[in-house]
C-alpha positions, -999 to 999 in steps of 0.1 A, spaced: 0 0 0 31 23 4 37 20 -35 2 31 -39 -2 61 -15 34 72 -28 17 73 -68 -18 95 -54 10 116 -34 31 122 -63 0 127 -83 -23 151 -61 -26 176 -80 -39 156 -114 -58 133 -97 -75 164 -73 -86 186 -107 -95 150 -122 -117 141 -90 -132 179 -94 -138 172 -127 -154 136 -125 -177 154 -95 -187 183 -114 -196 160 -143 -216 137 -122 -235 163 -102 -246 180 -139 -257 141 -151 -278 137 -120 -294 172 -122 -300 167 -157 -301 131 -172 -283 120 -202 -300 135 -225 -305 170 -212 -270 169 -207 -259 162 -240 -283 191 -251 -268 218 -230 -229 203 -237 -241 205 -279 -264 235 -282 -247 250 -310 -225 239 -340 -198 259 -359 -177 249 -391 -145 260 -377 -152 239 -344 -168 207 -364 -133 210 -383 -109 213 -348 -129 184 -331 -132 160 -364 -94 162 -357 -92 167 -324 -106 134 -314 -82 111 -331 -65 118 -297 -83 94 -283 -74 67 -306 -58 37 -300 -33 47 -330 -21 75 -312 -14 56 -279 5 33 -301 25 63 -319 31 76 -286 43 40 -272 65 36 -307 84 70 -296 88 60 -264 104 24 -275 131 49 -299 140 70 -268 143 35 -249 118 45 -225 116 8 -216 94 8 -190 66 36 -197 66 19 -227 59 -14 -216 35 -1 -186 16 24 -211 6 -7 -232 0 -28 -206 -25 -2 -195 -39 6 -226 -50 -28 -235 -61 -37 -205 -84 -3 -204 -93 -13 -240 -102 -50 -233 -122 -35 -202 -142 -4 -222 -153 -31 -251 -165 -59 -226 -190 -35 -209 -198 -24 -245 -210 -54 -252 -227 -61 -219 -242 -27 -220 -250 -23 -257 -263 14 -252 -273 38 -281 -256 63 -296 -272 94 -296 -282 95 -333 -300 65 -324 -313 72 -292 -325 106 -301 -360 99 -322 -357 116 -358 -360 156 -360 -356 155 -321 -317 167 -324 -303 185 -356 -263 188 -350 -255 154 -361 -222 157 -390 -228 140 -419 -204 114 -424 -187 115 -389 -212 109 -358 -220 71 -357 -249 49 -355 -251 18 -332 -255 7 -301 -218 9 -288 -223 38 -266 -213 30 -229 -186 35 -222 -165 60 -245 -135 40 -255 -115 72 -272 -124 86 -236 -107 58 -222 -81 53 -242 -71 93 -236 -74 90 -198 -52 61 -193 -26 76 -215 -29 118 -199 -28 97 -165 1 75 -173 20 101 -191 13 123 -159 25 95 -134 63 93 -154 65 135 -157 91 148 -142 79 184 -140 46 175 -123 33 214 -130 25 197 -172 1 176 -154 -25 197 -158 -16 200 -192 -23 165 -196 -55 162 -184 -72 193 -197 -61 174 -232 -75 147 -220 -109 160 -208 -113 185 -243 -109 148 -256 -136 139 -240 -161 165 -253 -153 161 -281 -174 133 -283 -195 147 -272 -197 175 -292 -190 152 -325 -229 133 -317 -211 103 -305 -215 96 -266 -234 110 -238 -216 123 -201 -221 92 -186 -202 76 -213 -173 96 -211 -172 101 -174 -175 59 -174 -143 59 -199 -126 86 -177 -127 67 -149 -118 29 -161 -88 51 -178 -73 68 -146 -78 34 -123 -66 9 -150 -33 31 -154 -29 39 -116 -32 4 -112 -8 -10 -136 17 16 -120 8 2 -89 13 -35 -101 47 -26 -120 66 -10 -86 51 -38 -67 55 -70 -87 84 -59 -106 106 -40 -89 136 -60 -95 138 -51 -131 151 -21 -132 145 -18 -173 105 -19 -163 106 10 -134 
């Protein structure tokens, strides 16, 4: 338990805003459902914005966690590297069982026909693979991971406010509801704080893996 209260101390400030974050978005899904909230998160729609977040998102794709993973194999980052894709596969393998226990519409088809007019042609999905947001997921455990090895712990804000603008943007792109990315956010942070937590204590003899 010293391994673990030694990664939240190192981490405070990160996992604090995260926590503030995670509350603020939980009391706003209470007081107004999932779908109100996805109303008042996507009231309006602008070219510019459809443009940054169409982009923007592929943040949260597993291809990115793999670039950044690649990178950190050519700087012989050993260890994050290794403990970044243990997390990120495990988060993955997580996010895409309770899809398909869940099996949760996407807004588009949740949202009855005329009922909500911001979908983007050609970008926001149909389906029912809604809960949780795996892009949101798959950006947590990295910002969090990436926050855990940073040196300067002041970028850790950095991290997570990428991280969270992630996050609405799938919002904001018609794909997921709150309680989809909140969900994602979450299985993110504890899957990577966990595999920390499993790497200093299981392996601490191999130095190449700290």
């Amino acid at each position: 338990m010293n391994k673990l209260r030694s990664i939240i101390a190192g981490n405070r400030n990160f996992l604090l805003c995260y926590g503030f974050f995670f509350l603020a978005g939980l009391i706003f899904l209470l007081t107004e459902g999932k779908a109100g909230t996805f109303r008042y998160l996507n009231p309006y729609h602008y070219t510019l914005l459809d443009a940054f977040f169409i982009r923007f998102t592929w943040l949260g794709d597993g291809w990115f966690a793999v670039g950044v993973i690649v990178l950190l194999l050519i700087l012989r980052r050993w260890g994050q590297a290794c403990q970044i894709l243990t997390a990120f596969l495990l988060s993955a393998l997580l996010a895409q069982i309770l899809k398909n226990i869940f099996s949760m519409p996407r807004p588009r088809e949740f949202f009855p026909p005329g009922e909500y007019l911001y979908f983007i042609p050609g970008i926001t999905l149909n389906g029912h693979a809604s809960f949780p947001s795996g892009h949101s997921t798959s950006i947590f455990v990295l910002a969090t991971m990436l926050a855990i090895f940073e040196p300067n712990k002041r970028l850790n804000i950095f991290y997570l406010l990428v991280a969270v603008a992630v996050g609405y943007s799938r919002i904001y792109l018609g794909q997921h509801f709150l309680p989809d990315v909140l969900t994602g956010s979450f299985l993110g942070v504890m899957t990577a704080i966990g595999i920390r937590w499993l790497f200093l204590q299981k392996f601490n003899k191999y130095a190449f893996l700290q």
